[in-house]
N, C-alpha and C positions, 0 to 999 in steps of 0.2 A: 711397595705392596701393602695393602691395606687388610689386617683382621676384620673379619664380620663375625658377627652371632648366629647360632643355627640357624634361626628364625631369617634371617637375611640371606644366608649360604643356601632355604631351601626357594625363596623366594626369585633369587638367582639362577637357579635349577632350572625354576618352573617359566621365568622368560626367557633362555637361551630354548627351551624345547619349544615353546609358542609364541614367541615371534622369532627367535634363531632362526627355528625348521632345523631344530636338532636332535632328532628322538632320543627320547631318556634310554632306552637301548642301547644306543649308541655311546652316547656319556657314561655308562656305566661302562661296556666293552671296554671306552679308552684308558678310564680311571684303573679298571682291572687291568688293564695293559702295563701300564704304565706304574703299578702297584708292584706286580710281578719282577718290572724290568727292578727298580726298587731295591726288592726282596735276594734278586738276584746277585745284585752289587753289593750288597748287603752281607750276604751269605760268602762272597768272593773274600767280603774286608775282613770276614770273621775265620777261614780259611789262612788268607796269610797270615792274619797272627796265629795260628795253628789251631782255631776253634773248627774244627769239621760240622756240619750243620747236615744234614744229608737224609734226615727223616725230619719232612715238615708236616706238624698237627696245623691243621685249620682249621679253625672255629666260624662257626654263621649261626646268623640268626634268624630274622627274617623279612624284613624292609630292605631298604638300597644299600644298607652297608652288608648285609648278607650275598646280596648280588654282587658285589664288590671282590666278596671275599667266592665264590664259584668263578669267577673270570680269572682272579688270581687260580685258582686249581685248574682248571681248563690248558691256563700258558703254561703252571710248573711243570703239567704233565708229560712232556715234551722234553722236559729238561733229565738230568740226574738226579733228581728229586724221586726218594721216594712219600705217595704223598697219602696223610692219614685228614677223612672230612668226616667232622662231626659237626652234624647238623642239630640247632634245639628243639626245632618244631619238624614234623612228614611235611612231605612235598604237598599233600592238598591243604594245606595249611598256607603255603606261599599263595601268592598273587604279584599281577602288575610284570614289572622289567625283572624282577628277582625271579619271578617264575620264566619265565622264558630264558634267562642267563642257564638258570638250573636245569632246564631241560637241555641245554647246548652242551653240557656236561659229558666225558665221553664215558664208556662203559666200565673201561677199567676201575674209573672211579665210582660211577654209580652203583656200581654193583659191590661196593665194598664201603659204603657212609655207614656210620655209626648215628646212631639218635641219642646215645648219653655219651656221659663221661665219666670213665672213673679214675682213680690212682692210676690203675694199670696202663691205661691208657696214654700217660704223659712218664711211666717208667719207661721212658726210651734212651738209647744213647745217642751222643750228636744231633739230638732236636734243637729246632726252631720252632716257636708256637707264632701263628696270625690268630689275630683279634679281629674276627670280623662278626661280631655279637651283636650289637648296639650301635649305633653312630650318634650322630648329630640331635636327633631328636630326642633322645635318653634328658629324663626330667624325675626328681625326685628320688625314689630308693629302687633299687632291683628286688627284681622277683624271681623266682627259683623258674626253671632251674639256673638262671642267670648265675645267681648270684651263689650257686654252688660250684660252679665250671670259673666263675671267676678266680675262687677261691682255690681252686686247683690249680689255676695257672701260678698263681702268686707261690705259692709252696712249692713248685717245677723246680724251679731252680736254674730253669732253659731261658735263652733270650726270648726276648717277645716283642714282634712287630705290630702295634695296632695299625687298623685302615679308617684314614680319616681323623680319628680321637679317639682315646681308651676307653672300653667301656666301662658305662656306670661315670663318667664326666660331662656334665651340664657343660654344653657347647657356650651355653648365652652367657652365665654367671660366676663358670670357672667351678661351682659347688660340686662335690661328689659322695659318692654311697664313699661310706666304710671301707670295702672291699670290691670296688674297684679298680679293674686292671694295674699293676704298673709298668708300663710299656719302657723296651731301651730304645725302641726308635717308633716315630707315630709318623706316617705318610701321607699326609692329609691332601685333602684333593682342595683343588683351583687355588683357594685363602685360607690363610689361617684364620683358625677362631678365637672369639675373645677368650673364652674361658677357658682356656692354653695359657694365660698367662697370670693369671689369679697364683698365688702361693700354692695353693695346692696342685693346679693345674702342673704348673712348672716342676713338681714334684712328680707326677703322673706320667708324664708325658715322655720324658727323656728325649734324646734327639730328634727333631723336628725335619720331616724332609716337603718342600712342597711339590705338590705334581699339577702342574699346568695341562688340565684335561678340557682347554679352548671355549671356556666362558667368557668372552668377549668384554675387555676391562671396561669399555663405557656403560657396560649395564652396572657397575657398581656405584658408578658417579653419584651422589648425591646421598647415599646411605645415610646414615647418622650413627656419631657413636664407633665408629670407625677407627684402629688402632695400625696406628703407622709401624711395619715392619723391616727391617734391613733381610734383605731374602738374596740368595745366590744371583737370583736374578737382577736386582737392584743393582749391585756391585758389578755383574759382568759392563753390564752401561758405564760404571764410572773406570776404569781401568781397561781403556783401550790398548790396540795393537799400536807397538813405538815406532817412527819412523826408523826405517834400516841402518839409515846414516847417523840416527843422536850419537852424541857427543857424551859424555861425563859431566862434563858445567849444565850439559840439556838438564839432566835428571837432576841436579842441583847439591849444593856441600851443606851437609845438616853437621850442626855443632851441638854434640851431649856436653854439658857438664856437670861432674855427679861424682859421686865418689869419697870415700874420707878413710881414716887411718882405722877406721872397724869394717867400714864395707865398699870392698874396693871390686869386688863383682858383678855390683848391678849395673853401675856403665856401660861393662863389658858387655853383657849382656844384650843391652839397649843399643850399642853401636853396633855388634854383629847384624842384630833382628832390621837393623836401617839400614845398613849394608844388602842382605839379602833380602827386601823388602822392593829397594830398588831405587836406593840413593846410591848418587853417579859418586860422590865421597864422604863420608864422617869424618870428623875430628873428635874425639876424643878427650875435652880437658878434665884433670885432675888435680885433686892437691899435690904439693912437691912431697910431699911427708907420706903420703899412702904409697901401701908395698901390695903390690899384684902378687897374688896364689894365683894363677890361673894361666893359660897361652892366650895370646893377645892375635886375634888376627890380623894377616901381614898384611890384609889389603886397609888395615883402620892406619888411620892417624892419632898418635898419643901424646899429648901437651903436655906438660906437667908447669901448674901455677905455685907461687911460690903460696906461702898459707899461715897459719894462726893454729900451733901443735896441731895438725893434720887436718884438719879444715878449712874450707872457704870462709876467706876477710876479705876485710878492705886493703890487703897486702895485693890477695887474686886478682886485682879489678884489673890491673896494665894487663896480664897476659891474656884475659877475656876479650879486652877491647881491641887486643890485635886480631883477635881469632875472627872475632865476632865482623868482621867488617867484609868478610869471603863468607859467610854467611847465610844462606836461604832461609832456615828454621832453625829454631834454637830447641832442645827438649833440656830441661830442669828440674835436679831433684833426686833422682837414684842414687841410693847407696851416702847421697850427701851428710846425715846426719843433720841435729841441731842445735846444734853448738851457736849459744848467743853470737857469733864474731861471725857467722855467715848471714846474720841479718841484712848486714850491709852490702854485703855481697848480692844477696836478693835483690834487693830495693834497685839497686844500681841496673843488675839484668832486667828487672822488671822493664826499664825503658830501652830494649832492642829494640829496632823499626823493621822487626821481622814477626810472622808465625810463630807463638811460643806455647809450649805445653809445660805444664808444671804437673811433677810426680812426684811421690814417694813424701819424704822429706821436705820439700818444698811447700808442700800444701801445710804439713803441721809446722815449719816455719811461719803460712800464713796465719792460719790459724790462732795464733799465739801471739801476733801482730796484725790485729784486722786494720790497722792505719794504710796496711800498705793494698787495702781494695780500693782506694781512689787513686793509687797508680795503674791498677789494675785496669779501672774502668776508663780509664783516661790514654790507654794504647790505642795508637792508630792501626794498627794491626790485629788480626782473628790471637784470643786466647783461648787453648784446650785447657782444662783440669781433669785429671784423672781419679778422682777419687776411690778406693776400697771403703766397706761398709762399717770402719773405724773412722778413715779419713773425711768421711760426709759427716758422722755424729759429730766429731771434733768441730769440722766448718759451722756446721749450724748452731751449733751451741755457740760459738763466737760472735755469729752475725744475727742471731736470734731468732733462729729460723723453729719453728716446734714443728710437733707431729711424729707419727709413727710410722708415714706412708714414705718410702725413697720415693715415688714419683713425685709428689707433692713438695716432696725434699727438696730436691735436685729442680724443680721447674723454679722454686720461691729461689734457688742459690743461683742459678743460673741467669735470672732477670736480675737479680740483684750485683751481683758483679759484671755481669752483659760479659760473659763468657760461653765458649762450647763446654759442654760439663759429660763428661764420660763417668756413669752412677757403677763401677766394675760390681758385677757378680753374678749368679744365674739368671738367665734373660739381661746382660747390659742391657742398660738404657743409655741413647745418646742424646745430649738434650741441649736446643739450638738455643742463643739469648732471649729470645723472645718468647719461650717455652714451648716449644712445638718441639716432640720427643718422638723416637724409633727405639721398636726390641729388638734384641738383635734374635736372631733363629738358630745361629750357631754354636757350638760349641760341649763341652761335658764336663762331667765334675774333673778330671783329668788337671785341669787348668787348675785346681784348686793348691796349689804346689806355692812353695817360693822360687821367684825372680820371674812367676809369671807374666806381672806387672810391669816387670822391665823390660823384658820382652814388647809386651804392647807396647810400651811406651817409645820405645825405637821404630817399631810398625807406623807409628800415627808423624810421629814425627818424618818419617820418609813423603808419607802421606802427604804432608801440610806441604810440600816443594812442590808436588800440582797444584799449577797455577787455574788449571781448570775446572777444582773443586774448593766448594768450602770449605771451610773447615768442621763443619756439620758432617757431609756427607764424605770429607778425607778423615772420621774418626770411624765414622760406621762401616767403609770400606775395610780398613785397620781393626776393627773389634769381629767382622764379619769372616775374615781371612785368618786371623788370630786361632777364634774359636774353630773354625774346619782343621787348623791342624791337629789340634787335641781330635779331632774324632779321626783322622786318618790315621794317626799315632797310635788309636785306645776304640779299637772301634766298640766293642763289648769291656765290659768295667770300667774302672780308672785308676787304677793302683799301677804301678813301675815307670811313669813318665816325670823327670823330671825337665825344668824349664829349659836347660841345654838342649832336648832334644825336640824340642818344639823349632828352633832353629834351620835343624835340619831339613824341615820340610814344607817349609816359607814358600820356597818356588812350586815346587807340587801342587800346594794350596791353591796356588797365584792360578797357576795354570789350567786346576778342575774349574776353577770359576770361567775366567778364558783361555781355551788351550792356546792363541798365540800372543798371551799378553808378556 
């Protein structure tokens, strides 16, 4: 799925209604439809965790995203919603598809719209606020009383759904007012937009949902400028329904090795998250010297390599090269440590004739020996890196990579070692050898925990054992599915999740994406 800029998103608009034979009515209806349905699941996720949401403010304005936000009031009313619409501008004010949505409006609500905003008005209990103020078109600074209703919402305290983009965010360039919105979930209709991803943007925005309101993908062919997304949709394609009858060897035996006599949990971690990810076995190797705190699950396999006072040597290499031979994908690096005497031990795994991912530790092993990037680049097999926004500074400084920009980071490290480079942190980037990258759309600050990373890194490495995906699009699947758990787990805030419980809800994940995957 491809990001566009307002200016392209409204350009889109306006050829699906004239040469579609799609009335902009209509498009709005379904986006409102489908906003609603949205807001509803939405409200359901904030519910289970025990946030009641049961009086929804609506905010509009007056162009399509105004229209947007009257069709969402239209469907809540119907529901257990009770529902409060404050409009900025009177109805003779409106025009176009906005004005006819707004007339469709039924009495109970029309007959009770608000034209300001005050405190009082957001002193509610169990509120939900929509943003339906501004959309796409918003350029430069807000104007009152925009920009006093914004202000109120920020000081609520209540969740807040924008439709489309938050107001007061430049769709094209990512820039924004002061004091606009900041949204916990933004429901944007057809494509995401560039300026979603800019730092501020991603700051803005918070949870990203797309709603697919039947703008026909070949009208965007050719755009320019176009930012590749990993979207819900993407991924239900790469993670098919399994034949009834596979086997366990079908799904393929992923081999972690990780671990050392300080951190003997991120393995752990890594081979559960591959396990319920939907590797048919892991293995698990370790130092013989490291001592497990934790419960081992009974379906892992646990190796234990003889070592170099708790770490991987050149002692390790016999018990790797037995493992390694039942093999599909290797994952490298958790919990390992860097202990000079596992250099060797590196160097040696570097030459698996499998899919390998290297994490944690492994990466500041290379770092610290960039000798060992022409073993790197010299695998006849896909290599992932997983880098955190430590682990990238580190690699670049090593391979002489400058700048300030991750993307620019990660494309120059990425060609340069001719690896798949996973840039971890808000908005991942996945980024192919050749430097063609995806954001991903999922995920919340929730992930921002320890042993997050091991987690994924067991995710991608399951991953890498389809034979029918890259290793591009087996990391984006894995970073995409990753991220939906943190919001199933955290649908509002991000505080009490730690990485164990991300585990738990692997399949769930698996399943919203495709329910019979």
């Amino acid at each position: 799925m491809k990001a566009v800029s307002g200016t392209q998103m409204h350009e889109l608009d306006q050829k699906t209604i004239q040469e579609g034979g799609i009335p902009g009515t209509r498009l709005m209806r379904i986006a409102g439809a489908l906003a609603a349905g949205g807001i509803m699941e939405y409200r359901a996720a904030l519910l289970k965790a025990g946030i009641p949401s049961g009086n929804v403010v609506i905010l509009a304005g007056k162009g399509n995203n105004a229209g947007d936000a009257f069709v969402v009031a239209r469907m809540l009313a119907n529901s257990d919603c009770r529902i409060f619409l404050h409009c900025a501008v009177p109805e003779n004010e409106l025009s176009g598809d906005a004005l006819t949505v707004f007339q469709e409006l039924p009495d109970s609500i029309r007959e009770n719209i608000s034209y300001d905003l005050i405190p009082d008005h957001l002193d509610l209990p169990f509120a939900l606020i929509i943003d339906g103020l501004l959309g796409t078109g918003f350029k430069g600074e807000l104007k009152e009383p925009y920009r006093s209703w914004c202000q109120l919402v920020n000081q609520s305290g209540h969740p807040v759904v924008s439709l489309d983009i938050p107001t007061g965010l430049n769709a094209d360039n990512g820039e924004a007012d002061p004091d606009a919105i900041v949204a916990d979930l933004t429901l944007t209709m057809a494509q995401p937009k560039v300026g979603m991803f800019s730092e501020t943007g991603t700051k803005l925005c918070g949870r990203i949902q797309l709603l697919d309101i039947g703008i026909p993908a070949e009208y965007s062919l050719g755009l320019m400028g176009m930012i590749e997304c990993t979207t819900q949709n993407d991924v239900a394609k790469w993670i098919k329904k399994e034949e009834f009858d596979i086997h366990k060897y079908d799904r393929g035996h992923l081999l972690i090795a990780g671990g050392s006599r300080d951190f003997s949990g991120a393995p752990m971690l890594s081979a559960e998250a591959a396990l319920r990810t939907g590797a048919g076995l892991t293995t698990c190797l370790m130092p013989q010297s490291s001592t497990l705190y934790c419960s081992v699950p009974k379906a892992l396999i646990l190796r234990k390599a003889e070592d170099s006072n708790g770490y991987f040597s050149a002692l390790s290499i016999p018990a790797f090269d037995t493992l390694i031979t039942k093999a599909a994908a290797l994952v490298l690096g958790p919990g390992m440590g860097t202990d000079p005497e596992s250099v060797t031990f590196l160097e040696h795994a570097l030459k698996t004739e499998c899919p390998l991912l290297l994490d944690a530790d492994a990466l500041n092993l290379l770092a610290a020996h960039p000798e060992l990037a022409e073993t790197i680049k010299e695998r006849s097999e896909e290599t992932v890196l997983t880098p955190h926004g430590g682990e990238l500074k580190r690699l670049c400084e090593t391979f002489g990579i400058t700048g300030d920009d991750r993307k620019e980071q990660g494309i120059a490290l990425a060609e340069k070692l001719q690896v798949t480079l996973v840039v971890k942190g808000a908005r991942t980037l996945v980024i192919s050898p050749n430097g063609a990258y995806a954001v991903n759309l999922s995920g919340s600050p929730a992930l921002a925990t320890a042993g997050s990373g091991d987690v994924l890194a067991g995710m991608i490495g399951a991953m890498l054992m389809n034979p029918e995906l890259s290793a591009f699009n087996a990391a984006r699947a894995a970073v995409f599915i990753h991220g939906l758990c943190a919001e199933l787990l955290c649908p509002a805030g991000s505080r009490g999740i730690i990485a164990d419980d991300l585990l738990k809800v692997i399949g769930e994940a698996i399943r919203k994406v495709r329910v019979n995957a």
